[in-house]
C-alpha positions in Angstrom: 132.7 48.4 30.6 132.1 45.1 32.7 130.1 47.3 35.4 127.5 44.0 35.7 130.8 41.7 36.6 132.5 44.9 38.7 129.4 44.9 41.1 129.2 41.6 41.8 133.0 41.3 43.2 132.6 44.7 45.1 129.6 43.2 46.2 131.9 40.4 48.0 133.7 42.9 49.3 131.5 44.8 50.6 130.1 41.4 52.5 133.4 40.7 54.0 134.4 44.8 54.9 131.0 45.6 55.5 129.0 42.9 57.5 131.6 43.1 60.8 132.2 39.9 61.4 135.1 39.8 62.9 137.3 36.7 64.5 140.8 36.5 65.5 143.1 36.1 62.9 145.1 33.6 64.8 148.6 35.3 65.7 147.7 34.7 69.8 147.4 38.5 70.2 144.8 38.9 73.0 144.0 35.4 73.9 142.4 35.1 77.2 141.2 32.1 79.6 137.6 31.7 79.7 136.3 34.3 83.1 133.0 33.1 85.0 132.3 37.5 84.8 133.9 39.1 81.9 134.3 43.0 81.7 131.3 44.0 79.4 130.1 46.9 77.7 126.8 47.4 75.5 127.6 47.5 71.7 125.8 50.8 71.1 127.4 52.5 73.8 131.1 51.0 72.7 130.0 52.2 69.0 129.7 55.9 70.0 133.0 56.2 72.0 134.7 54.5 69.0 133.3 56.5 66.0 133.4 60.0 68.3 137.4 58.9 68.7 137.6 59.0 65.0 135.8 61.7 64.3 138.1 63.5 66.6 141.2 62.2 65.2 139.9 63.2 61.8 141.8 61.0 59.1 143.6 57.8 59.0 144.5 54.8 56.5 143.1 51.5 55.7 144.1 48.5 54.3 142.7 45.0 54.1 143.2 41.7 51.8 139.8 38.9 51.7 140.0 35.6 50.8 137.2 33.1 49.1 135.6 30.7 46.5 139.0 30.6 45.5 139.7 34.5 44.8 141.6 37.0 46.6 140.4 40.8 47.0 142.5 43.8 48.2 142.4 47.3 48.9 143.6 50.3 50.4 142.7 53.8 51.4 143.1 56.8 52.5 139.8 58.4 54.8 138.9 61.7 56.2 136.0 61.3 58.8 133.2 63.9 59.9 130.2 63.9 62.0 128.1 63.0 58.7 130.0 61.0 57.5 133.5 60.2 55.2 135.3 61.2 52.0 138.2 58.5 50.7 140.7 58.0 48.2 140.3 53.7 48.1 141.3 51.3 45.7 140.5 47.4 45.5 142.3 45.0 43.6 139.8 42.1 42.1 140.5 38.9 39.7 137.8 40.4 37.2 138.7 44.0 36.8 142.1 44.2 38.2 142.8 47.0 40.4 140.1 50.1 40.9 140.9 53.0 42.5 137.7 55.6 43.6 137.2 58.9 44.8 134.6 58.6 47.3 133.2 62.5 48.1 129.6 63.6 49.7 127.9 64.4 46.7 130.0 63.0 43.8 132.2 60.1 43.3 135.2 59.3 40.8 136.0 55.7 39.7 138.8 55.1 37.6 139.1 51.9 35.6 142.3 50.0 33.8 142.0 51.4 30.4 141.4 48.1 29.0 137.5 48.1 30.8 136.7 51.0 29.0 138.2 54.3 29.9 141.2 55.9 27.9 144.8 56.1 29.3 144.6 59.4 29.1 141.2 60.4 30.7 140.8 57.5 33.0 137.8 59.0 35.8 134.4 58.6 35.6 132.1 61.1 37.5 129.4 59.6 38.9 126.8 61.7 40.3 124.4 61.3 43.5 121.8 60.9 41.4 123.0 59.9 37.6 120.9 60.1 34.6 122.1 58.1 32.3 122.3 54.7 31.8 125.6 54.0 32.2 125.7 56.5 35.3 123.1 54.0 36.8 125.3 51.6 35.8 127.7 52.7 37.7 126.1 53.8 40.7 125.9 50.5 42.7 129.7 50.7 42.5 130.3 53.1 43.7 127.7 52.2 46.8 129.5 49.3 47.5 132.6 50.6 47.3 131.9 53.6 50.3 129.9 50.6 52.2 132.8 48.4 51.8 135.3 51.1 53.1 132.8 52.9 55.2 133.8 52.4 58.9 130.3 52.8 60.5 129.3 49.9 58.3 131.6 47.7 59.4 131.8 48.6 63.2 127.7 49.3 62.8 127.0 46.0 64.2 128.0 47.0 67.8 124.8 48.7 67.7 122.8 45.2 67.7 125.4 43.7 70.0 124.1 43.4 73.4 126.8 42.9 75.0 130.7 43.1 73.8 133.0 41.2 76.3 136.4 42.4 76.8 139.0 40.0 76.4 142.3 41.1 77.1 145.1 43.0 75.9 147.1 43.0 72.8 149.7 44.7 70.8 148.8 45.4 67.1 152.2 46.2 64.9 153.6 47.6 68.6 150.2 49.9 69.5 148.5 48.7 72.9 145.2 47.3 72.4 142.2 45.3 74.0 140.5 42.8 72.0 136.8 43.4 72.3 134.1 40.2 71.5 130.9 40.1 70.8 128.4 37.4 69.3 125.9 39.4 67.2 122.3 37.7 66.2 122.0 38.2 62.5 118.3 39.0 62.5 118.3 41.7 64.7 121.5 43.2 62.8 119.5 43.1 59.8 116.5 44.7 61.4 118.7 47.4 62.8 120.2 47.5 59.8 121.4 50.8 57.2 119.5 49.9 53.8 123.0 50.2 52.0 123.6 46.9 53.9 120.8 45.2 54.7 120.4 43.0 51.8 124.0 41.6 52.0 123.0 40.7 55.7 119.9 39.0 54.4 121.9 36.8 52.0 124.0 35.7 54.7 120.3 34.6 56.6 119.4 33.2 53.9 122.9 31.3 53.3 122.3 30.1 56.9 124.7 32.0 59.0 122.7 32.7 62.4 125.0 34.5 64.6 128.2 36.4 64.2 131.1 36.2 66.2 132.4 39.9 65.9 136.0 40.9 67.3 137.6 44.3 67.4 141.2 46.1 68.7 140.9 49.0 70.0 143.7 50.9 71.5 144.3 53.3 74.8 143.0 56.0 73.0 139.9 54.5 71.7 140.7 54.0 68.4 140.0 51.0 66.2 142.9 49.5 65.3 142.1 45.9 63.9 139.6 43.7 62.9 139.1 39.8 61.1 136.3 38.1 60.1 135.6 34.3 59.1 132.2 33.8 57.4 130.3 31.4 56.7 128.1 30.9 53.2 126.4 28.9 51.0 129.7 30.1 48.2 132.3 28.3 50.9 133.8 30.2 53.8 135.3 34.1 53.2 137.9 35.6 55.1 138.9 39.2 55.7 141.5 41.0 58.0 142.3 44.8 58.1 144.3 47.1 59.8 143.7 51.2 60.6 146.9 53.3 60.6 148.3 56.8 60.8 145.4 58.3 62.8 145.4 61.7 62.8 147.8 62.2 60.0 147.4 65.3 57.2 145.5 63.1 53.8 144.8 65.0 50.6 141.7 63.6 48.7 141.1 65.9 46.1 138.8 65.9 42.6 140.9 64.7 39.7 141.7 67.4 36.8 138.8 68.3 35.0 140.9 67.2 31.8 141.1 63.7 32.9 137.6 63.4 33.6 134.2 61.6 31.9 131.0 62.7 33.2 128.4 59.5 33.3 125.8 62.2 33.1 127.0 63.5 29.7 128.1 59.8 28.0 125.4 57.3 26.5 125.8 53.5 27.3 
């Protein structure tokens, strides 16, 4: 399997889901005239009403498309959220591997490859384990990392914890759902101080690609759920582009194990 080439596109991913970065995608939804005293909130404390909204609510679905160096990325998903953390059913559509769909659980994740990048038609899921011991389960791994870090909502809404301040801008309707347009310019370096180590070095490639600050935008709706985000950033590989859009909060999402028929073990194969 092409695991070395898979990493480095979820890695690009995971930069443009991941980093929170966010900017308006440019429909006019939520544009504002510039106020001497804009409504503000601390980024920590806006951070904690959000995620304890979605903990609340419990489950919803994801999708998002990225564009840059000339390549688009995809993906979708289906999460379930806890106190601890989440479980998913994602998949992510790249030039290099085509499309990718994982099983993202607490202690054990499932990736499932086309059959022509290694895994049989008929037995298409990999197991990889918290802690693999084979070489292609270490392999693997780093895929699966990214993969929860580019889904994971606390990575991506994470850096309202190193935002000072997050200025609300004004209302706006995402697809027909009331929403205010939250804005806050984050300093890089103190977001990669702060910092989970699951994403801390992607933040420190974007230092060292010369991005300072970034300018981080977020809907939120009356209920205090997130319900949109964009990002434009900058990098030394040209400028990358993400939007994505939560849905169906609160709705009833399966994400189950596969069949143990249709299932390799990476602890139990060699390679």
């Amino acid at each position: 399997m092409r695991t070395r080439t898979a990493a480095a596109v979820i890695a690009a991913v995971a930069l443009l889901t991941g980093c929170g970065a966010l900017a308006d995608p440019g429909d006019g939804d939520g544009a504002a005239a510039t106020r001497p005293r804009p409504v503000t909130t601390p980024g920590p404390e806006l951070f904690t009403d959000v995620t304890d909204r979605m903990v609340e609510e419990g489950t919803a679905t994801f999708t998002f498309s990225g564009v840059g160096g000339g390549e688009t990325v995809s993906g979708q998903g289906a999460m379930r959220f806890a106190a601890e953390g989440f479980d998913a059913d994602v998949e992510l559509t790249m030039p290099d591997t085509g499309r990718v769909r994982a099983l993202l659980l607490p202690a054990e994740s499932y990736v499932a490859l086309p059959a022509a990048k290694g895994l049989p038609r008929g037995k298409p899921w990999l197991r990889v384990p918290a802690t693999p011991r084979t070489a292609l389960g270490k392999a693997m791994r780093p895929v699966v990392d990214q993969m929860r870090g580019s889904f994971d909502p606390a990575q991506g809404l994470g850096l309202l914890q190193s935002a000072r301040r997050v200025e609300e801008v004004g209302p706006a309707t995402v697809e027909g759902v009331p929403t205010t347009r939250h804005h806050a310019e984050v300093d890089l370096r103190r977001a990669t101080r702060l910092a989970d180590p699951m994403v801390r070095g992607q933040y420190q490639s974007m230092l060292d690609a010369g991005v300072r600050t970034l300018e981080f935008d977020v809907w939120v709706d009356t209920s205090g759920l997130p319900r949109r985000f964009s990002a434009d950033i900058p990098t030394t590989a040209g400028l990358f582009s993400v939007t994505g859009i939560y849905r169906d909060w609160g709705k009833n999402l399966r994400i189950e194990r596969p069949a143990k028929k249709q299932v390799y073990d990476a602890n139990e194969l060699k390679g």
